[in-house]
N, C-alpha and C positions, 0 to 999 in steps of 0.2 A: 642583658643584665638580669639579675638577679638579687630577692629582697633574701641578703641571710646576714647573721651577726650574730655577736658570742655574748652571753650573759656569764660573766666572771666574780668573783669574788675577794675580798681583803684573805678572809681567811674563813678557813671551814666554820658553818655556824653562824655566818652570819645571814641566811636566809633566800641565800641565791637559789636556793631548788624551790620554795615556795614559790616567789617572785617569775621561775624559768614556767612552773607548772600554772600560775594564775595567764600570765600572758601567751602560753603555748594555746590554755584554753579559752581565754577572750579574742586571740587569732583565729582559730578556730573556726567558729563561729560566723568569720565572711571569708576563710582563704584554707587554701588545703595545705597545713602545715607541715613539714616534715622535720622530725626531732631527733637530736643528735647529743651525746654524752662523753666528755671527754675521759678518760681512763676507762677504768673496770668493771664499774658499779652497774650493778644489772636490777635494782631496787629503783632508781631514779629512773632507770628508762619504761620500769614499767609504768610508772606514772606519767611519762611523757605520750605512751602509747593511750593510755586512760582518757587523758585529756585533748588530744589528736586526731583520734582515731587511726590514724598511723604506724606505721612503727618506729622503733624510736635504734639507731644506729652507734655503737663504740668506737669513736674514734681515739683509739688506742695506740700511741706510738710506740713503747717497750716493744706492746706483744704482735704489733700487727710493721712496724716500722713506719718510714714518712710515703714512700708511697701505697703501700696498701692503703693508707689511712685516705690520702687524697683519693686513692679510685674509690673507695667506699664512699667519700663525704661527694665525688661530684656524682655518682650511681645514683643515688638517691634525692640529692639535692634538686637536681635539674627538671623532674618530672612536677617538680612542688611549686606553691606561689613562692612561701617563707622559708626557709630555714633558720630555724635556732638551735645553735647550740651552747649545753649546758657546761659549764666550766667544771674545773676539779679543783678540793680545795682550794688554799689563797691563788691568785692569779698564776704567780712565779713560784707556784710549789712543787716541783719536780720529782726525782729519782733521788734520796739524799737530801744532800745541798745545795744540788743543782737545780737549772730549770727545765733541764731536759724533760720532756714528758707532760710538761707542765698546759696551762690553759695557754699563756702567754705562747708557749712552744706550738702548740697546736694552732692560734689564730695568726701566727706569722707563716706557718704553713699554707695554711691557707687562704689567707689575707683577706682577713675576717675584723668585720670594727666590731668594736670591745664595749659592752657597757660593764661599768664596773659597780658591782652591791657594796653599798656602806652601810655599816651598823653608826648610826648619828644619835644614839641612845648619849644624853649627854653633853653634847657636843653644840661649838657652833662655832667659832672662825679657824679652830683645827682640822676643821674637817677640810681646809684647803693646803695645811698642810701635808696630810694623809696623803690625799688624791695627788699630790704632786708630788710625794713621792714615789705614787707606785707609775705614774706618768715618766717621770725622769728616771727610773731604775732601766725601764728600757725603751728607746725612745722610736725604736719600730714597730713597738706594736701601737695598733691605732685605735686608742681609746677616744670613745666619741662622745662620752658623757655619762652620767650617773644618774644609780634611784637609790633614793635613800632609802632604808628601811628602819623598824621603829621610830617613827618620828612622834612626837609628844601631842604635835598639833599640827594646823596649820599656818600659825602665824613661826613655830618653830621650823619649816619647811623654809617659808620666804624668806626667814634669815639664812639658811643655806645655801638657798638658790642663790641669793646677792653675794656671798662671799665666793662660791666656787666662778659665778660668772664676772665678780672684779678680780680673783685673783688667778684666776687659769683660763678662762675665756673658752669653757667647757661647756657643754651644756647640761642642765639639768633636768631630766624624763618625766620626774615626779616620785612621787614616794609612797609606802605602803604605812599606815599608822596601827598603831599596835592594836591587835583586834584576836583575842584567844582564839574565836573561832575556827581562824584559819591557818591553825598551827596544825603541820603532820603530826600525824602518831608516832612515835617513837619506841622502841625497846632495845635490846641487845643487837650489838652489831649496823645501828642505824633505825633508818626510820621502816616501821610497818611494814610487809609488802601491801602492794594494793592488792592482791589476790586474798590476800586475810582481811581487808577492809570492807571490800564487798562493794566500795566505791560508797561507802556511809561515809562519807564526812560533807563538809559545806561547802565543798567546789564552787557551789555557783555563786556564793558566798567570796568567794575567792577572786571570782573571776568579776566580779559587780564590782571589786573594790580596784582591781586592776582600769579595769573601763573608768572609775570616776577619778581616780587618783592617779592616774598613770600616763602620761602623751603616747598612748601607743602608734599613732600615726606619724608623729616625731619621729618616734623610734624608724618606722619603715621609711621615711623621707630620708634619713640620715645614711641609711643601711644598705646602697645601692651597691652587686656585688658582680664582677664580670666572670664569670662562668664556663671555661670552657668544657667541652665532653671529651672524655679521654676514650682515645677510639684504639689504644694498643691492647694487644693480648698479652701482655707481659705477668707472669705468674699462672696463666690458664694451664690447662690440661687439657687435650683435645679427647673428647667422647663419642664415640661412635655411636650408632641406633640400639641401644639396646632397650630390652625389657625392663620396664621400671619394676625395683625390689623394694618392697614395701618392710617398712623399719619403724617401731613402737618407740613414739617419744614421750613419758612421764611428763606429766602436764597436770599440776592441778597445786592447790595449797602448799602444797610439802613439795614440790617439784616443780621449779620454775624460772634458774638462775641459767638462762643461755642465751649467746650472743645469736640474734640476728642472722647476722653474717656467717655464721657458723652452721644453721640450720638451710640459709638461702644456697652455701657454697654443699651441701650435701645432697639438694633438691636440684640443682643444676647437674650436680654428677649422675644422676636418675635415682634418685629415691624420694619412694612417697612417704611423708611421713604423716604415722597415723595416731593422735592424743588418747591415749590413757591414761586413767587416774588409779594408781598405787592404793591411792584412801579407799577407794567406792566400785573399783570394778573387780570382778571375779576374778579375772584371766586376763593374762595380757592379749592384745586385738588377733584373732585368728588369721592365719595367712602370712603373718608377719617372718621375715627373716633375719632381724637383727634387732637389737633392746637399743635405746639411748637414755641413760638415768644422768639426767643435768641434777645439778646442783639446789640449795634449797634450805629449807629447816626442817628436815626430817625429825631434827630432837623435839619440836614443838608440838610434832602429830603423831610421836613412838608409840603412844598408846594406840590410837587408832590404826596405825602401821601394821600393830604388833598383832592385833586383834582379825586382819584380814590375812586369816590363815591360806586359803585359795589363791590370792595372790602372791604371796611366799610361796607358796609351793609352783605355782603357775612361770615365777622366775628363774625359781632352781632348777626347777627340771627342763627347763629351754636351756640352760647354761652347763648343767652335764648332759646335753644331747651334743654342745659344743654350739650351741647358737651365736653368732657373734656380739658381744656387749661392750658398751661402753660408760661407764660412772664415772664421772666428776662430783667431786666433794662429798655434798649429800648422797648422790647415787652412790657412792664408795661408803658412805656410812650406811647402807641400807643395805647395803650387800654385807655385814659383816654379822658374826653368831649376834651380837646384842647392842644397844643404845643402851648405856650407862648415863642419869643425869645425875644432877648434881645433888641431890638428898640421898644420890647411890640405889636409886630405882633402877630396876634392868627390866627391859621392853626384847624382845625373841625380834631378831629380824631375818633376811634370808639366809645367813649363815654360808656364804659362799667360801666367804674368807675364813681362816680358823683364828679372827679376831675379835677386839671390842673395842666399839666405840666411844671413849669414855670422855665426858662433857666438863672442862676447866673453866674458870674463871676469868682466863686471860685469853688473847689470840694464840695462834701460835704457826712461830714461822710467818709469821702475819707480812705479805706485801711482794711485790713483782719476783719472778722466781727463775733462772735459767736450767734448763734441765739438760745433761746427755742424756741419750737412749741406750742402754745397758744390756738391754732384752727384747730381742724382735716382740712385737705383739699385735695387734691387729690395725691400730693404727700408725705405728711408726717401727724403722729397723734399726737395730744396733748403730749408734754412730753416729743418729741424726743429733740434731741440738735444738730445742724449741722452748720459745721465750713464753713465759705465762706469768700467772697472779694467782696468791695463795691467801683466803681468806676464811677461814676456821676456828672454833676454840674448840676444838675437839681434839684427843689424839688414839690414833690404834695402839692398843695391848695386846700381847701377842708374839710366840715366837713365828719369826717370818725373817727367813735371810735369804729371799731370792727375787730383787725389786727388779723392775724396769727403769727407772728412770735413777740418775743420781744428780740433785740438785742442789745449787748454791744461790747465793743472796749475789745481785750487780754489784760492783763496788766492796766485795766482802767476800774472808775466808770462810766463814758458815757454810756447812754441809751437810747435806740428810739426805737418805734414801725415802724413792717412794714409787710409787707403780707397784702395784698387786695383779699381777696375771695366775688366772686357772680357764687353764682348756684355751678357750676365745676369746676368753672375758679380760678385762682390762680397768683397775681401780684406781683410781688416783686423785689426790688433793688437788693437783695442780689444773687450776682454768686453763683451756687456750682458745684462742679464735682461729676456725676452720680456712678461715677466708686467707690465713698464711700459708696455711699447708694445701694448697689442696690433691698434693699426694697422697696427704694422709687421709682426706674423705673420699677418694678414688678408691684407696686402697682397704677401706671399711666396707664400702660398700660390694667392692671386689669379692672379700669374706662373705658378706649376706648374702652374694649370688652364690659361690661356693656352695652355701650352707645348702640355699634354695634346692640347689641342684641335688645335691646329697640326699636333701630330705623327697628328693620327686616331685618337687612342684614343676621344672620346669620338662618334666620327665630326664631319662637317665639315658 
């Protein structure tokens, strides 16, 4: 047996990643946590890791399906005391209209008890209404009780607690009362990364309010979970002894939106991967034979980007030597002639692409994405099909009619090209988690030894 359970929500907003992050980090504290994020969001997990020390895992059904998702959740689950994982918007907020995808979808996967976040701003014998219906909407998933959040008081708590335990015979965790302090940072696109935060905010502030207001040993009493270890090889890719090929992963402020699993399924195929920071270092890391530009706010630091001429130059010229590269979102916005923001400043970036990245007010194309492969490139061939998530308000400008990828919205005619290949290099909006393909990190990697070879590292 094992101690794990899902912390879920009514609906986005109402405080469930506070509440995930206070009690991931008051766990902490006597048990080795391991933290877990349903959908896409790579902002929540790094706060999961903040608070953890851990790292924090995507369980993502779209892009990863229902078994990848279980071997990821029991990989990592098993070695831990707790696992928590973090819901996605409202419980039953899925793909659409559906609840496909959803937090509910994910803890009937993996049979996971449910605490569910109420916003009780307000409120007091409704709140038995609420909870019974998101109880009776689906009546397998097994919610085990609730914490309120915003509570006024504590004599407005004890009225809650009586109504949910005469009319649902639920139990109630305890509650968080409203306290600015312990509010994330917020801007565009979500909350703060904690990489821009510096970890200055009042965690422990956070976590002291969890400890006094909160049953969390309830919660672990409740949360008892049988576990088994999946011992198939099903989706591996068998790897012979080879020479580990060392590969530059962007890592720093403006560079930091990657799954986990994506990085673990790359380092298992034999690559070492080595952090550099785009902001602050000269040159990308010596020795290296392949670039990985994750994702990020590059618009936030284009000045500073724009300003480390050496490392522009240190990218381009690995990438017409034919270095093998990989960008996602940001790394795709970093590689183009300019960042464009929105008072129509233009910032010089590496200019790989002969585009611009120009900064909108709106998302776009914004949410889960299917892609064909159009155009062999370094990581995928013509023909493949890979399921990802597209989260940007940026868009390229630019003539450019020879994509890789042609993709549409699930459930919808919507279509747009996208994948930017020159030489080895590979640009594109679209996220994906490595931990599906891992052809395609076999086959990245395959490139960087290429490359290595070519260039005489491993002699010729």
């Amino acid at each position: 047996m094992c101690k794990a359970f899902m912390i879920s929500g009514t609906h986005s907003g109402v405080g469930k990643t506070t509440i995930t992050i206070g009690i991931i980090g008051y766990l902490s504290k006597k048990y080795n946590v391991v933290p877990f994020k349903v959908g896409p969001d790579y902002i929540d997990a790094a706060y999961h890791r903040f608070a953890s020390g851990n790292l924090s895992y995507n369980l993502d059904v779209y892009m990863l399906g229902d078994d990848y998702v279980k071997k990821s959740f029991l990989k990592h689950a098993l070695p831990g005391d707790v696992a928590v994982v973090e819901g996605v918007m409202g419980m039953y907020d899925g793909i659409n209209n559906t609840s496909y995808g959803s937090s509910a979808h994910v803890a009937k996967l993996l049979n996971l008890p449910v605490i569910l976040v109420v916003d009780a701003s307000g409120m007091a014998a409704s709140v038995s209404a609420l909870v019974k219906g998101y109880i009776e909407y689906d009546k397998s998933v097994n919610v085990v009780g609730v914490i309120f959040n915003r509570v006024g008081s504590e004599k407005h708590y004890n009225l809650l607690k009586e109504c949910i335990k005469r009319d649902l015979g639920i139990k109630a965790f305890g509650y968080l009362p409203h306290d600015d302090r312990v509010n994330l940072p917020e801007r565009h696109l979500g909350l703060t990364p904690i990489f821009e935060t510096k970890g200055d905010h009042n965690f422990s502030i956070l976590y002291d309010k969890i400890g006094e207001f909160i049953d969390v040993d309830g919660i672990l009493d409740a949360c008892d979970v049988d576990l088994k270890k999946d011992d198939s090889d099903e989706g591996k890719v068998t790897v012979g002894i080879r020479e580990t090929v060392k590969i530059a992963l962007a890592y720093d402020e403006a560079f930091n939106f990657y799954y986990q699993d994506s990085l673990d399924s790359l380092i298992e195929m034999g690559a070492e991967l080595i952090p550099f920071s785009p902001l602050r270092d000269d040159a990308i890391p010596k020795g290296v034979s392949g670039i990985y530009l994750g994702g990020g706010f590059p618009e936030v630091f284009a000045y500073e980007l724009s300003k480390n001429h050496s490392m522009l130059s240190s990218i381009k010229e690995s990438i017409e030597k034919r270095m093998p590269v990989y960008a996602e979102c940001g790394g795709l916005m970093y590689l183009a002639k300019k960042i464009v923001d929105l008072n129509g400043d233009e910032y010089h970036m590496v200019g790989i692409f002969d585009l611009d990245a120009i900064m909108t007010k709106r998302l776009v194309n914004f949410g889960y994405a299917e892609a064909e492969v159009v155009k062999d490139n370094v990581l995928f061939k013509k023909g493949d099909v890979i399921f990802g998530h597209v989260f940007h308000n940026s868009k390229m400008s630019g003539l450019h009619d020879d994509f890789a990828y042609e993709v549409h919205k699930p459930y919808s005619e919507e279509k747009w090209s996208c994948g930017y290949v020159y030489k080895n290099c590979l640009g594109t909006y679209v996220h994906i988690n490595l931990l599906k393909y891992p052809n395609a990190a076999e086959r990245f990697i395959g490139y960087c030894r290429d490359y290595a070879w070519e260039m005489g590292k491993y002699g010729a």
